[in-house]
N, C-alpha and C positions, 0 to 999 in steps of 0.2 A: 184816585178818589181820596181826597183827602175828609177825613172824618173828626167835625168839633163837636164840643158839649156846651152845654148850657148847663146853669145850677139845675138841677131836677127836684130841687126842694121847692120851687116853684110851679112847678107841676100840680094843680090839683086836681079835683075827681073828674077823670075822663067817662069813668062807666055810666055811674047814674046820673046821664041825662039822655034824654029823647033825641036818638037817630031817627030823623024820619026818611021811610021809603026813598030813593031817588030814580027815576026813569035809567035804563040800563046805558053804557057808555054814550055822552053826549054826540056823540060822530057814528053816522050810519055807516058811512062809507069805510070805517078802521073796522067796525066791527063785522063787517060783511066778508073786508079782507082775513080778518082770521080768521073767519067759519069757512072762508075758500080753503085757508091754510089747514083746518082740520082742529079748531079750536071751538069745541062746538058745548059750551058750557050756561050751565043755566045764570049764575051773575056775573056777568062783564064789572060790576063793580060791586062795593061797598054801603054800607051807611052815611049819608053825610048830612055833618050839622055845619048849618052854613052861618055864618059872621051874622047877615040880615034876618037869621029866622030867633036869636040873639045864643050869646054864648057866656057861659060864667068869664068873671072879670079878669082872671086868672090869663084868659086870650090873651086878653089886651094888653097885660102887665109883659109878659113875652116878645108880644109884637114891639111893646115897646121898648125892651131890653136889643132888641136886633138892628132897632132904627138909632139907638145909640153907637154900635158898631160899627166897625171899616168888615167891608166885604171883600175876601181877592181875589181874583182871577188874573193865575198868571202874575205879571206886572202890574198890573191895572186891581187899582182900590175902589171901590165904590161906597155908598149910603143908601141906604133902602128910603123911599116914600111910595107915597099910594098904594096903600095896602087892603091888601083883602086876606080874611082868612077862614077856617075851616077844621072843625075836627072829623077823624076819617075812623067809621070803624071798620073792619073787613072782617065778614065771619067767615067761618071754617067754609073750604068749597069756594071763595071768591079767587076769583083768576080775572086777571089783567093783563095780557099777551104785550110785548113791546107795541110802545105808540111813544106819539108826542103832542104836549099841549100846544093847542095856538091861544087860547086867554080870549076869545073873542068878546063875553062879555066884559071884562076887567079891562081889555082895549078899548072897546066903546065907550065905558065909564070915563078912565080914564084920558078918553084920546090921545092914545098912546099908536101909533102906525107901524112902529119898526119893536118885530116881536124880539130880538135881542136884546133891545132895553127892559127885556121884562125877565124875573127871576120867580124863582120857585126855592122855598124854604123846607124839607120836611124835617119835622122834629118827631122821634119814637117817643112816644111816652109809655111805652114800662117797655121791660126788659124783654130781649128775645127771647121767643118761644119755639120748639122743634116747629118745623113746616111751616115760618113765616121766612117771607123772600125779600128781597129787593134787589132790582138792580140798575143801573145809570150808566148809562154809554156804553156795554157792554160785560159793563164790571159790578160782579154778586156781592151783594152786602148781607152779613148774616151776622149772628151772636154783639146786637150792637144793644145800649144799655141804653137806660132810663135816660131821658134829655138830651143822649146823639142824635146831631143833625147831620144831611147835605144839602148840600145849594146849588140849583144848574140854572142858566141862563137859555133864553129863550125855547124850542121846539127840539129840546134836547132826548134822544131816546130814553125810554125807559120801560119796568114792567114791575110787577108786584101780584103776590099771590099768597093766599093762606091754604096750605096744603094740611095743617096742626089742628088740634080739637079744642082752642082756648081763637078769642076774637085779638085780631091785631088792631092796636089804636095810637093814631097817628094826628101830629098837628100840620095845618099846609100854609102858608102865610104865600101869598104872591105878590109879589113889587115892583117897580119901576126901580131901575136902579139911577 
């Protein structure tokens, strides 16, 4: 896993604004499978502020710092378009058991059919905190700083939890590459 930054002076105030409520993980069937597995927690997810419910402009100055960017994987370069994005808070107690996205709405917007053209951006905005997690393909990400990102392509595993007594907040940009 390789781990880039972004200026974090662009960063601005993630806290005060209005997370609203969101229905527990979009996927019945992922979440059924971890309460089979013994994951049996009261938030499956987070707070989230979504791009269309609107978001300070500060998103959009980011989003569009990344769409100026070459993305790599591997050999292969890429450019991000069709974007959607999202601030994430996760209070203390929110667990996320490995899963994978499929984008379905973001597919249908876009008419986009093949979920490998499609990427995931997260960016930390502030610093880590004890008992905040991340992980991607199998591999922990922890003590990562203000404006570190990673980027996975398509229905890539992953998982995330706030184990800590302070909120984790996170930005999600997802794209067609």
């Amino acid at each position: 896993m390789k781990v880039k930054r972004i200026d974090s002076n662009i960063i601005g105030d993630y806290v005060n604004i209005e997370y609203p409520d969101r229905r527990q993980f979009p996927d019945d069937e992922t979440v059924n499978r971890w309460k089979s597995l013994g994951h049996l927690y009261v938030n499956y997810t987070g707070l989230l502020r979504e791009e269309y419910r609107g978001v300070p402009e500060w998103c959009h100055n980011i989003v569009e710092v990344f769409k100026k960017k070459y993305i790599q994987d591997g050999d292969e370069w890429f450019f991000i378009k069709d974007t959607s994005l999202s601030l994430y808070c996760m209070p203390p107690g929110t667990i996320m058991p490995e899963h994978q996205d499929n984008y379905p709405k973001f597919r249908e917007i876009y008419n986009e059919p093949d979920v490998n053209k499609i990427c995931r951006i997260l960016i930390f905005l502030d610093d880590w905190k004890s008992g905040h997690y991340f992980e991607l393909d199998g591999e922990p990400y922890v003590k990562w700083s203000k404006g570190d990102y990673l980027w996975w392509r398509g229905n890539t595993p992953h998982m995330a939890a706030n184990l800590g007594n302070e909120n984790r907040y996170t930005m999600q940009i997802t794209a067609t590459l």
